[in-house]
C-alpha angles and dihedrals in degrees: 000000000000102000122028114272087215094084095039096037108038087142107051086037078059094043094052103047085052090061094056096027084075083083093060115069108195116077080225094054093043081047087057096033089063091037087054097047083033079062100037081060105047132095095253118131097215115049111180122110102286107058089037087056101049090046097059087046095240111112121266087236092064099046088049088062095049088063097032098039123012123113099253135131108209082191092078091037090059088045092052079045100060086037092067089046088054097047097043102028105023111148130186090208095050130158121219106203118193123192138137129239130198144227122211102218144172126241140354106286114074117096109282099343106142130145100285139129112310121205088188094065104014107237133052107321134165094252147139119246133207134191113216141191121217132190120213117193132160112298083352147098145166156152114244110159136040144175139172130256113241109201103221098222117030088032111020092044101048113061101174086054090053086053107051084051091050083251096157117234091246096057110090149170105290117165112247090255090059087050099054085050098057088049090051087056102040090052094053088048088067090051097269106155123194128178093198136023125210131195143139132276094264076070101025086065110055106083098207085062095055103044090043091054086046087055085072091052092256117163101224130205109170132160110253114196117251099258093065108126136201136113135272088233133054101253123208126287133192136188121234113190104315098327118082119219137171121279118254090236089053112120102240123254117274124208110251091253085058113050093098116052092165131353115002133152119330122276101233112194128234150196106217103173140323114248125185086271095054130267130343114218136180138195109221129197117189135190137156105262135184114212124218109249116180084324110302122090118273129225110305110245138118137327113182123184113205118190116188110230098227111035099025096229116154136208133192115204118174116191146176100237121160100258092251096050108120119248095227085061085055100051090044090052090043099052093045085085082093093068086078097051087051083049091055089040095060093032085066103028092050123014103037096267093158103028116089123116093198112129097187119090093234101050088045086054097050093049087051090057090039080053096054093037097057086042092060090047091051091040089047097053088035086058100094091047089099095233117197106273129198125273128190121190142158110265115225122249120233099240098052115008093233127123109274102268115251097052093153125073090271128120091199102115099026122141132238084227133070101227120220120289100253117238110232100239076079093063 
């Protein structure tokens, strides 16, 4: 949004931090919650605790206590959080969407900052990191869960260390892929619902994440890097003894940009979405695949490899979809994953995301949830805007105009040659 809502929507901003206040139990504490999200909204350029105070006219000192020492649980204001998305934006055919963000920060001191890979600048930086869960229905998007990144060796192995920092005992080194998962199921807990998951291929290949995120019932496309391997068909297996093990007659497994030396199923063309620089379209292949899991074959479902026409990038998703699910329905799940780029964009670009200055663990988790908590309230007012949405299409072929045949997760019509990449004058 160009100008602040706080000046234009004082009452809906009221209305909304009502609705979450009910968490916060002192009339002082609900005062500096609004002051905080009033800030987060503003057009300051700066947006840590400082210039929102004195904005506001309160002193800083007094903010800085409401994150740092109020009486507060930000637990029960996320969970109020993901209870107004439920009850305003709830969606039977919802997307969960996990992925991590960085903060670029000095020194040694703040709660899991150590030299690691920084999103923010693209290369080794001394940074914090955070693993989010998004939710993606229709016209709608928002953050409503977040947790902090422990580095194992330099942070979960060092407890003194955790406590100088406020880092309580019983929060520990998990690996990014553990932490998406315990948002996922804190989140369900409080009645969040979601038909598919997305997530990246530092997720997508990790095969206890995706057969625990199977166990809710979650229909799962995630990217797999290209060195997955498994077999498009599902190989022998024998049982020796009580522990089951590939025949010795078995193929061996094959990585995923490798299963086709030569011929293979169709490429079929797509529009995935129009962008300011024209449209953005993809070739797909797609084939039942069976991915290696500690040796043994995982459960059979769907690989599919997508090249983009103009810049030849590919990507590799595999994912659990029921087998008459179309593939349009796919790609379009699968490339949603971008609605949670566009939610840390704006985070960052527009409430603050990046900005506090606090060092301790429980300040640092209450700013996460204040930050959640002013982007709703900014998505939710932005929502009528009419913002560009995704669309996925077939694209038409050249000879009849007509969408490419076998649209639908189904093998059934492929080739036994890999047709020419279209040019895309031909689009």
């Amino acid at each position: 949004m160009e100008t602040s809502p706080v000046a234009s929507m004082k009452r809906e901003l009221s209305y909304f931090t009502r609705r979450l206040c009910g968490a916060i139990k002192t009339p002082e504490s609900r005062a500096h919650f609004r002051t905080y999200v009033q800030g987060q909204l503003s057009n300051l350029e700066r947006k840590s605790v400082a210039p929102m105070a004195l904005a506001a006219g309160v002193s800083p000192r007094t903010l800085q206590e409401f994150l740092e020492l109020h009486r507060w649980d930000p637990d029960q204001v996320r969970c109020r959080l993901q209870q107004v998305v439920m009850a305003d934006h709830g969606d039977a055919d919802a997307i969960g969407a996990i992925d991590e963000t960085s903060y670029a920060k000095k020194g040694d001191h703040t709660a899991g900052v150590q030299p690691q890979y920084c999103g923010a600048s693209g290369k080794t930086d001394n940074c914090v990191v955070t693993v989010h869960l998004g939710y993606v229905s229709t016209g709608f998007h928002a953050l409503i869960d977040s947790d902090l990144y422990l580095p194992e060796h330099t942070w979960g192995a060092d407890r003194e260390r955790c406590r100088a920092a406020g880092i309580p005992d019983e929060v520990v080194y998990r690996p990014k892929w553990r932490i998406g998962l315990d948002l996922l199921a804190r989140s369900w807990a409080q009645g969040v619902r979601l038909a598919w998951l997305v997530a990246d291929e530092d997720y997508g290949q990790c095969h206890g994440f995706r057969q625990e995120v199977a166990s809710y019932g979650i229909s799962y496309i995630v990217e797999v890097p290209c060195s997955l391997k498994g077999w498009t068909k599902p190989p022998p297996t024998i049982r020796a003894r009580t522990r089951e093990r590939l025949a010795s007659w078995a193929k061996p497994s094959r990585r995923v940009d490798r299963l086709w030396s030569r011929g293979g199923p169709s490429w079929e063309t797509f529009h995935i979405k129009d962008t300011d620089k024209g449209a953005v379209v993809w070739e797909v292949r797609v084939s039942r695949f069976c991915p290696w899991e500690e040796g043994l074959p995982g459960p059979e479902q769907w690989v599919l490899v997508a090249r983009q026409v103009l810049t030849g990038e590919v990507k590799y998703f595999l994912s659990n979809a029921p087998r008459d699910t179309p593939l349009t329905k796919v790609l379009a799940v699968a490339f949603s994953r971008s609605h949670i780029e566009r939610l840390f964009e704006d985070a960052k670009g527009q409430v603050g995301l990046d900005h506090f200055e606090v060092r301790k663990y429980q300040p640092l988790m209450r700013h996460l949830v204040l930050s959640m908590a002013s982007l709703l309230f900014l998505v939710q007012q932005a929502a009528g805007e009419g913002e560009k949405k995704t669309i996925v299409e077939c694209a038409p072929t050249p000879a009849s105009g007509r969408c490419a045949a076998g649209s639908g997760l189904d093998p059934a019509g492929t080739t036994t040659k890999t047709p020419p990449a279209p040019h895309p004058d031909r689009l």
